[in-house]
N, C-alpha and C positions, 0 to 999 in steps of 0.2 A: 359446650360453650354457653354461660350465660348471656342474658341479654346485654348487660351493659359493654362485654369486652364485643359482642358483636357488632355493634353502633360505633364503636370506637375504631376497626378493623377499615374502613373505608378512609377515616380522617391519616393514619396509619401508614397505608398506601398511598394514598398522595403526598402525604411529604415526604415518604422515600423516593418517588418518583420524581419530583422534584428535586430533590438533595443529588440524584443519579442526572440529571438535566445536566447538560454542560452548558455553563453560564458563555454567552459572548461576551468576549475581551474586548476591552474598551482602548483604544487606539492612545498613548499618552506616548513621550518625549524617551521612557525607557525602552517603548517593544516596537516603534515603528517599523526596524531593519525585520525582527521577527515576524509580524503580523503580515508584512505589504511582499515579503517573499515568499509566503506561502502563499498570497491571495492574488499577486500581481503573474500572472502565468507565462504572458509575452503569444499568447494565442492569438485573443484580437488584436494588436497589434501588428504579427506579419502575414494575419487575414488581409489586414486593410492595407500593406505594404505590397500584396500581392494583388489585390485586388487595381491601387493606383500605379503599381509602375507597368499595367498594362501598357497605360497610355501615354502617347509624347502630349507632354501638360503646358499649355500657355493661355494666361490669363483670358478665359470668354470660350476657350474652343469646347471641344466635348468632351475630353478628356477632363479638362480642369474642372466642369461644369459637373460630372457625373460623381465626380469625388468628392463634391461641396456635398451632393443631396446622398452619398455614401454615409458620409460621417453624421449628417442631420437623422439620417434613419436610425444609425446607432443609437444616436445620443437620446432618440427618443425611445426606443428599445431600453434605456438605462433610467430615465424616467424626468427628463427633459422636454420641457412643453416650451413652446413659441413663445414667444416675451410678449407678442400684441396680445396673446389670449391670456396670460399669468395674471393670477392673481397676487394680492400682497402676503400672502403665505405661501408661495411656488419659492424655493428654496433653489432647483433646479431651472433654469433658463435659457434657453439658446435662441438666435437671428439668424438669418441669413442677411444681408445688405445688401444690395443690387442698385447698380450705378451704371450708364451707360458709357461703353468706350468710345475712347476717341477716335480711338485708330480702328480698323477691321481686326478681327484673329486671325488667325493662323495653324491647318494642320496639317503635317503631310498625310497621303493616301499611298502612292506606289510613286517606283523609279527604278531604272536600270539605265546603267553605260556598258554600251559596248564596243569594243575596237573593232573599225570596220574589216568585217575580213576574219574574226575571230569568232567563234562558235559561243565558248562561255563567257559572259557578262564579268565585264573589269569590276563593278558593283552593283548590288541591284539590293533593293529597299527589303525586301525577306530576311537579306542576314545582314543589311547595316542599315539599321531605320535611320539612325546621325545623317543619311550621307548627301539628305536633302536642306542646304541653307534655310533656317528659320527666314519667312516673307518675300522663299520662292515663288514665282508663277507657276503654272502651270504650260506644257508645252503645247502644241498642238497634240490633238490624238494620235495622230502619225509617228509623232517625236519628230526631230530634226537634228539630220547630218552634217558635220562641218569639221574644217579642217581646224585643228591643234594646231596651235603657238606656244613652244614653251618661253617663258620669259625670266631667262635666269635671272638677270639686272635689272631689280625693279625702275629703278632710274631713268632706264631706255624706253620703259612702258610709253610713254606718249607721243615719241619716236617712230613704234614700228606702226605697220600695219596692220590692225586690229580688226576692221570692221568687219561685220559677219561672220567672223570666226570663233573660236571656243578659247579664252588664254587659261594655259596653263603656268600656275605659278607657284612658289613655295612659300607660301604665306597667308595668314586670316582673309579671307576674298572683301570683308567690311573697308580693309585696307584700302583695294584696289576699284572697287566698286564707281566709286564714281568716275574717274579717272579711265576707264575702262567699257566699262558702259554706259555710263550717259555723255562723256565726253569724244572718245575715239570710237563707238560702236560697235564693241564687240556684243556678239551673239546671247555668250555666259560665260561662266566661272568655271573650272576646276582647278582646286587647289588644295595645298596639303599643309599640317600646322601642327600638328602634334606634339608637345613639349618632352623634354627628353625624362623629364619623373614618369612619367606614362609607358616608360619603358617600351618604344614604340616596335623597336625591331624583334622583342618578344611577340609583344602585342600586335603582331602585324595586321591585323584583320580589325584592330579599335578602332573608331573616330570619334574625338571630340567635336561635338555641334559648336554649329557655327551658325553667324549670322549674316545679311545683307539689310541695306536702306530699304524699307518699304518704298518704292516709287511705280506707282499707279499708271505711270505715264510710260515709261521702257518695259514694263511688265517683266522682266529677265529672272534670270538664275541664278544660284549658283550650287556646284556639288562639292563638298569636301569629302577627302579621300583616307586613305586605313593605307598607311607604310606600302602595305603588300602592292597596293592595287598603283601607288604613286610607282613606287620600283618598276615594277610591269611596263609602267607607260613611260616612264624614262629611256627601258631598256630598248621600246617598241619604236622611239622617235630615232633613237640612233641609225635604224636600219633606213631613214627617212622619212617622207612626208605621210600622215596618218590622222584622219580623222575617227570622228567618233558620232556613234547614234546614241542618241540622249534623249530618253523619254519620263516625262516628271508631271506627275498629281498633284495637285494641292488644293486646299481650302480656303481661300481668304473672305471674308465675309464680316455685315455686322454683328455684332454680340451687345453682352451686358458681364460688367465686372463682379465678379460673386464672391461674398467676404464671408464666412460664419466664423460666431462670436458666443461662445458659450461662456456662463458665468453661474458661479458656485456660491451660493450669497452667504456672504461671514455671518455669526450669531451677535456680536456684538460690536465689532466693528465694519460694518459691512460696506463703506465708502474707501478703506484701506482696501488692496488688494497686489496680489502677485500675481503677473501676467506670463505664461507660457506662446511663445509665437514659432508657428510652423507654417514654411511656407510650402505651397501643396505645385508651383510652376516649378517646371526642369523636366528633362526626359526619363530621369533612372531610376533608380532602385534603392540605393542609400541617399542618394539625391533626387528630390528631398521624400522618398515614397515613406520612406522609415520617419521620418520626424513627425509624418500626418501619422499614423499609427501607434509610435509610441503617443505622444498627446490626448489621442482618442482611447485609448487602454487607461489613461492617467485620468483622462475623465471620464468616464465608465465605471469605474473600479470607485474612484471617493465617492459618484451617488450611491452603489451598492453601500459603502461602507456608512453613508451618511445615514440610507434608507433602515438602514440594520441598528443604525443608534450604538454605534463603534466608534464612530470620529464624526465631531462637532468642530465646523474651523468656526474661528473665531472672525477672522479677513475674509475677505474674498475673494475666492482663486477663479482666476480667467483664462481662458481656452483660445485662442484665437489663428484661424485659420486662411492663408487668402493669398497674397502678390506679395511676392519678399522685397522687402523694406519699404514699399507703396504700402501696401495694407496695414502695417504695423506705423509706418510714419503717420500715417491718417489718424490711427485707432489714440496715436499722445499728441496729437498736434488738435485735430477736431473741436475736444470737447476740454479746456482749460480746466475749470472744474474737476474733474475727471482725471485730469492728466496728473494734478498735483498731490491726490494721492494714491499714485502707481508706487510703491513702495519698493517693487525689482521686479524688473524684467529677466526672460531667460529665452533664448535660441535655442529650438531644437533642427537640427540642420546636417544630416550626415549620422545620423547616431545608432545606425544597427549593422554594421560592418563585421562581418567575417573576418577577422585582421588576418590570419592564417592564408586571406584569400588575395585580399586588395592589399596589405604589407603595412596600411594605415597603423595608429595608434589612438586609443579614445584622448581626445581633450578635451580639456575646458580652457578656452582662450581667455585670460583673466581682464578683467580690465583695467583701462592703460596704469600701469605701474611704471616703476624705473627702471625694471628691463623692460622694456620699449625703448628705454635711451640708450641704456646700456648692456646691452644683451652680453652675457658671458656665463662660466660656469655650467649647468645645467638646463640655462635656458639658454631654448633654440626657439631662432624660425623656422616655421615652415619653407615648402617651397609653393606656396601658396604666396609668403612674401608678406613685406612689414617696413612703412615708413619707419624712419627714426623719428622721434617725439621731444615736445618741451618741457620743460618741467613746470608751467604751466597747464599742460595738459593732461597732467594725472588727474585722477579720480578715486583720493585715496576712501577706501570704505571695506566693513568688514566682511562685504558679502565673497569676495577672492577667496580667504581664508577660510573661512567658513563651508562655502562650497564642495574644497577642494579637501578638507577632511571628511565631510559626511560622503564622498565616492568614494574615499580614500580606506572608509569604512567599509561602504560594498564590497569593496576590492581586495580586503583581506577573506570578506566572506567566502568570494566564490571565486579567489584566484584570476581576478579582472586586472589587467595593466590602466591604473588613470595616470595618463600626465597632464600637463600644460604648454602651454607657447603662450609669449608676450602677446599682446593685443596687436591687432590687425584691419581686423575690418572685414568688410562687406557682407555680411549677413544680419539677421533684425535683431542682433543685439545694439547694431548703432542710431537708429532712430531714436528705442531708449536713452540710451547716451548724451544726447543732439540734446536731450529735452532735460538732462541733469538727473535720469534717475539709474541709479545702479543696474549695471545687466551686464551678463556672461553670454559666452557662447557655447555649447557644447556639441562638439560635433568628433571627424576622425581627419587625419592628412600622414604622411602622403599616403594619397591611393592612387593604385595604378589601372585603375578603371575610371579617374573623375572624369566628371560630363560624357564620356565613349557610351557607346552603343553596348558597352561589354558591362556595363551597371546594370547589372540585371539581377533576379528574385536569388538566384541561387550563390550570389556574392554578398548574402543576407543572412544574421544568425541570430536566430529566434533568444537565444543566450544573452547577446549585448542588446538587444532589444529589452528583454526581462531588466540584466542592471543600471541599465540608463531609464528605465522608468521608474524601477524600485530607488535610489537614490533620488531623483528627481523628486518622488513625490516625498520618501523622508525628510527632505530638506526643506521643500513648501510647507510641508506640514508643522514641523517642527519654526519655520519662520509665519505663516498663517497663526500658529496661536503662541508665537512668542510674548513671554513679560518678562519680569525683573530678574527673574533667574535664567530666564533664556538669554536674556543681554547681559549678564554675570558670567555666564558657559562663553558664549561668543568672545567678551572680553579674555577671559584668561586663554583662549586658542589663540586669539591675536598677540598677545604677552608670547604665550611662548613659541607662535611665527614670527614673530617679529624677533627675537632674541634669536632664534634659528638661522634665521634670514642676515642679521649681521655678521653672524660669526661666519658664516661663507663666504661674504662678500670682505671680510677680513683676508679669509684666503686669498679671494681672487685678485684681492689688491698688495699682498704681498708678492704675487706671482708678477704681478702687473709693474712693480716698481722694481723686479728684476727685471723686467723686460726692457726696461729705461722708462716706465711712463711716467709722466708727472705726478708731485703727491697731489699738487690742488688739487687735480682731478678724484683722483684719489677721495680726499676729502669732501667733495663735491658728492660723487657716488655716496658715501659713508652717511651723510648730512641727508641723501635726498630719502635714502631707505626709513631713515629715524623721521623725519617730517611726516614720511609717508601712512609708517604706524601709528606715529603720536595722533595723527588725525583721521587716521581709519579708528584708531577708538574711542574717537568721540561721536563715531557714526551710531553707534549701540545705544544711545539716548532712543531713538529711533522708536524703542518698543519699552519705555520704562514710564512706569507711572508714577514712582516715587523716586525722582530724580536726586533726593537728598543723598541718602547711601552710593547711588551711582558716581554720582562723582566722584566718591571719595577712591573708588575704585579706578575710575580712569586715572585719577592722581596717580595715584601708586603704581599702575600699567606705564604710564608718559614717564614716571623718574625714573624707572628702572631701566626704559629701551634708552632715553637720554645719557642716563648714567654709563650705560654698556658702549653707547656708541662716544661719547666721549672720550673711553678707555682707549677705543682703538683706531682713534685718533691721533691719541698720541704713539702709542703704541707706535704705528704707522710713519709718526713724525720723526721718530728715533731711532726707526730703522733706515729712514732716508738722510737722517743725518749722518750717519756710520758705513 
């Protein structure tokens, strides 16, 4: 080897070595489903799903408390620093918020019932943690004996003779509470409430928690009961008069309200932002332990990806963790500034369900559209439940559609069932709402474990955990660095949901006008669908910088849903003429 090919030999081998390097793939709108499924695992997540449905979680106790500085560990484990110490290049940031409460916490410790006379415990807090009313007292350390009332007719309640005794009743004890103990003097509570989706007479051993009035001054109780244990005590009072020894722990005490706020600062637009809200209170498992886990895996996973120089959002995506729909109503009402450009919110709330287990199905509750007035066809309510709505009260926007394709996506990938239900309520997608900014819910119903004691770790699949965070975060992402082609893509989904979306609703009003309904109505329905798209897309301005082009495309999206639904208008009018 002469000299010169030897000198040459070094330069040689490093650019093979190099050329053999496997380049990092850079995160863009084609490979997200690709990239975030091989790298989104669903490990942290039902780490931490496992770790908080240890505890029964209410705002300030230790439970709630231990799960705040869970996640804060993470998050800095992922490379999230404290916002007071951040500097103006900290990219990564997280708070904690700390407010004092009004009111004392609340946690149970232990409890047992037992029929006097009976060996084994009717329930006792080891296998039904539920069975203690949230803002029980505690009893003496002795416990205390007293004789059973059952009180079939609620009506008669202030009637009998109450005082000092135990009433048993078949209904929510919040109901009877005051009426019962602060006014006639009973002792406490045993009552049974279990709704009949919870499949109770399977479920015999479940209970749904329950609540009472904090009252400081009667200090009481109350226990609710699991089918099995209510049966038992039915069967026990027939034989006659029967009391019960009742012994019940609890905590109540001052606190402080703990909120953590993590925030993913956009590159260029960094005042825009997409907020993620998971509320970490409730007792179980898929409620809500799975919505603080997915979120925490969802932000974990883009620092890694940010730190790696893979994905650059453009927005800024927010984390936020704390009291379902206090914490989230605070986080858009607080700061004005702030609130106006929340660009979407999203609910994480029920989302790692075993459907195999709990008989749930994944949703995404859309927001309010015109099934909310008109529910037919393919959408259902839950049994969760759902006002009817005005047409007024839509919220027509492209974020529904758009949604519910990109899981629609996941869902081919790996064989996931996504549907929907009309809008409903009660979870922190309505604070957003309240405040005019678009937001979904995605969670599961019916489950035959909601709020019971039987929501536990192994009613969890690491599986729906992976695709509700893998979608999740494709769709933030893909909305985090949306432009002119991204509200281009958005529009033409909307063109052709919307064109989808008539032609059914053609069906269901042909079916309908055999039924004898009215056409107006009729027409009404047909009318509210077409307003509803023509103005969901002109929600796609939203992310466009060169608004010129844009329109000319919303044009052509509005004539066409217009056009279509005109047709079947008449359509419609001519069959009811005939």
């Amino acid at each position: 080897m002469d000299k010169k090919n030897y000198l040459l030999l070094p330069i040689l081998l490093l650019f093979l070595s190099c050329k053999n390097e496997k380049a990092a793939p850079v995160l863009n709108s084609s490979n997200y489903f690709d990239i975030l499924n091989e790298e989104f695992t669903g490990d942290l997540a039902y780490e931490t799903t496992s770790f908080v449905e240890k505890y029964w979680r209410v705002v300030g106790n230790t439970g709630f408390n231990k799960s705040v500085y869970k996640i804060a560990e993470e998050l800095e484990k992922a490379g999230f620093v404290k916002e007071d110490s951040a500097t103006g290049s900290d990219i990564l940031t997280y708070r904690i918020e700390k407010r004092p409460l009004k009111n004392p916490t609340w946690e149970s410790v232990n409890a047992s019932v037992k029929i006097v006379g009976e060996d084994i415990p009717l329930l006792q807090h080891s296998t039904n943690r539920n069975m203690i009313a949230l803002n029980s007292y505690s009893t003496p350390k002795e416990g205390v004996t007293a004789e059973v009332v059952y009180v079939k007719d609620l009506k008669k309640l202030k009637d009998i003779d109450i005082k000092g005794k135990i009433v048993f009743a078949e209904t929510d004890p919040h109901r009877i509470f005051n009426q019962a103990i602060v006014k006639s003097g009973a002792l406490g509570l045993i009552t049974y409430s279990n709704p009949n989706y919870l499949q109770p007479q399977k479920n015999n051993t479940s209970i749904q928690f329950r609540s009472i009035p904090l009252n400081e001054e009667v200090k009481s109780w109350a226990i609710a009961m699991s089918y099995k244990a209510k049966e038992e005590l039915k069967v026990t009072l027939l034989k006659g008069k029967v009391s019960l020894d009742v012994n019940i722990e609890t905590n109540i005490y001052p606190s402080e309200e703990l909120t953590i706020v993590a925030d993913i600062k956009g590159n260029k637009y960094p005042k825009e932002r997409l907020v993620f809200s998971a509320h970490i209170q409730e007792p179980g498992a898929n409620d809500n332990a799975t919505g603080v886990g997915v979120a925490l895996e969802m932000a974990t996973l883009t620092a890694e990806l940010i730190k790696n120089n893979i994905f650059v959002p453009n927005r800024t995506l927010t984390f936020l963790w704390g009291d379902e729909i206090i914490s989230t109503n605070r986080y858009v009402k607080e700061d004005s500034i702030r609130a106006k450009d929340i660009k979407w919110g999203i609910s994480l709330d029920m989302v790692g369900e075993d459907t195999q287990k709990t008989g749930g199905t994944f949703l995404i509750e859309k927001m309010p559209d015109p099934s909310a007035i008109w529910t037919r066809g393919n959408d259902k309510h839950t049994e969760w439940g759902g006002q009817k709505m005005k047409l007024e009260e839509m919220t027509p926007h492209y974020l529904n559609d758009f949604l519910i394709d990109k899981f629609k996506e996941q869902g081919k990938r790996t064989n996931w069932v996504v549907n929907t239900n009309p809008f409903e309520g009660g979870s922190d997608h309505v604070p957003f709402l309240k405040r005019n900014i678009p937001s979904v819910l995605f969670w599961h119903f019916t489950d035959q474990f909601y709020h019971t004691d039987n929501d536990r770790i192994d009613k969890v699949s690491k599986a729906t955990l992976k695709n509700v965070g893998v979608a999740s975060l494709a769709s933030a992402y893909t909305l985090l660095n949306g432009n002119d082609a991204t509200a281009k893509s958005i529009l033409e989904n909307i063109e052709k949901a919307g064109i989808s979306r008539l032609k059914e609703e053609e069906k269901q009003s042909e079916i309908a006008l055999q039924k004898g309904d009215s056409i107006s109505t009729q027409i009404s329905i047909i009318s509210a669908w077409k307003d509803w798209y023509i103005d969901s897309s002109k929600t796609t301005f939203d992310m466009v910088k060169d608004s010129t082009s844009h329109q000319e495309y919303v044009k052509e999206t509005s004539k066409k849903i217009d056009s279509l639904s005109s047709k079947i208008i008449n359509k419609l009018s001519k069959i009811q003429m005939n």
